[in-house]
N, C-alpha and C positions, 0 to 999 in steps of 0.2 A: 732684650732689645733687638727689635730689628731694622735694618736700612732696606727702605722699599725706596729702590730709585723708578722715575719717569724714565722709560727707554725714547722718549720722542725728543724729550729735550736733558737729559742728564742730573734734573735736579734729584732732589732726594728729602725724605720725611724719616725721623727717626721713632718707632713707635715702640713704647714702654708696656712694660706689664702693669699691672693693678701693684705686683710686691716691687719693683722697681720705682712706680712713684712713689708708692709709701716711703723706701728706703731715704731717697732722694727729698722729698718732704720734712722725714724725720733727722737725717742727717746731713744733708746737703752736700750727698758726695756718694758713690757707688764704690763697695770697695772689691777688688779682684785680687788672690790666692796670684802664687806664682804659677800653676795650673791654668788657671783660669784666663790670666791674662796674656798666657803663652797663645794659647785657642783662639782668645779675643785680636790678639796680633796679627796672626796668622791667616784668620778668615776678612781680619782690615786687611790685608795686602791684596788679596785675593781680590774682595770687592771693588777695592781702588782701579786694580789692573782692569777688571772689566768695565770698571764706569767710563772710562775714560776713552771705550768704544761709543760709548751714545753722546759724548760731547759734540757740540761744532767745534768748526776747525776754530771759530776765532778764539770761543772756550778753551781748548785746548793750548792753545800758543800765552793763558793766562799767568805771570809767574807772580807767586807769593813769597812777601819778605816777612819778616817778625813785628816790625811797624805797623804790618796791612792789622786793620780788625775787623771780625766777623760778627756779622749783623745774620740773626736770623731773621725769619719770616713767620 
């Protein structure tokens, strides 16, 4: 899986492999190793920290509760 964010405006497209949708297809869920999902943690933090360079300020000042729901695109 990779996260290719827009540096102009912050959004972001999540794009899969060919064995990723299969997986997700055939299971309806991706499953991650204690390993794997250490890595996968850890490169989320990362990424997060840096997106939040290419946000605008009003983006930024956004705060999310457990209520909010996320509508993709």
């Amino acid at each position: 899986m990779q996260f290719i964010q827009n540096n102009k405006d912050g959004s972001c497209k999540l794009k899969f492999s060919w064995k990723e949708r299969w997986l997700l297809f055939k299971r309806g869920y991706l499953f991650m190793d204690e390993i794997t999902f250490r890595h996968f943690s850890n490169n989320w933090v990362k990424i997060v920290a840096d997106w939040n360079l290419n946000f605008s300020e009003k983006t930024k000042k956004i705060s999310t509760k457990e209520e909010n729901s996320i509508q993709g695109k």
